[in-house]
C-alpha angles and dihedrals in degrees: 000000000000122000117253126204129215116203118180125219109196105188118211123192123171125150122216123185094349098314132106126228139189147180133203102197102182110199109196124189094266089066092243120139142210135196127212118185122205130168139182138192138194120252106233088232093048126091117250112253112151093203092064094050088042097050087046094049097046097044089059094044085054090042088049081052096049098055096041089057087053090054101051088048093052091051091041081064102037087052085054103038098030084220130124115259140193121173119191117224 
């Protein structure tokens, strides 16, 4: 039977001082964790609608998430092979 993984997202949004904010904590089996950061703010001249600065702010948090994970699997390899890597998203 193959092994299956279960990683975890939790998705955080708040907004502080008309500004979004969000965070992507990824919880592996492992129980490591990483953190992704994303934020959003209204433009002045732009109507006020929340879902718009939520989805922004939590598509970069999980874009932060996503290249730091890149980065820790390219060091995980160069750690195993002691070549340079450079892996392309």
């Amino acid at each position: 039977m193959p092994t299956t993984k279960h990683w975890t997202v939790d998705l955080l949004i708040g907004e502080t001082e008309g500004e979004t904010h969000a965070e992507a904590r990824l919880h592996a089996n492992d129980d490591s964790h990483q953190l992704g950061v994303g934020r959003a703010r209204l433009n002045p001249a732009d109507e006020n609608v929340p879902e718009i600065g939520d989805e922004l702010a939590v598509a970069r948090a999980l874009n932060d998430l996503g290249h730091q994970l890149l980065l820790s699997a390219a060091a995980d390899i160069q750690a195993i092979t002691d070549e340079r890597v450079r892996l392309l998203a």
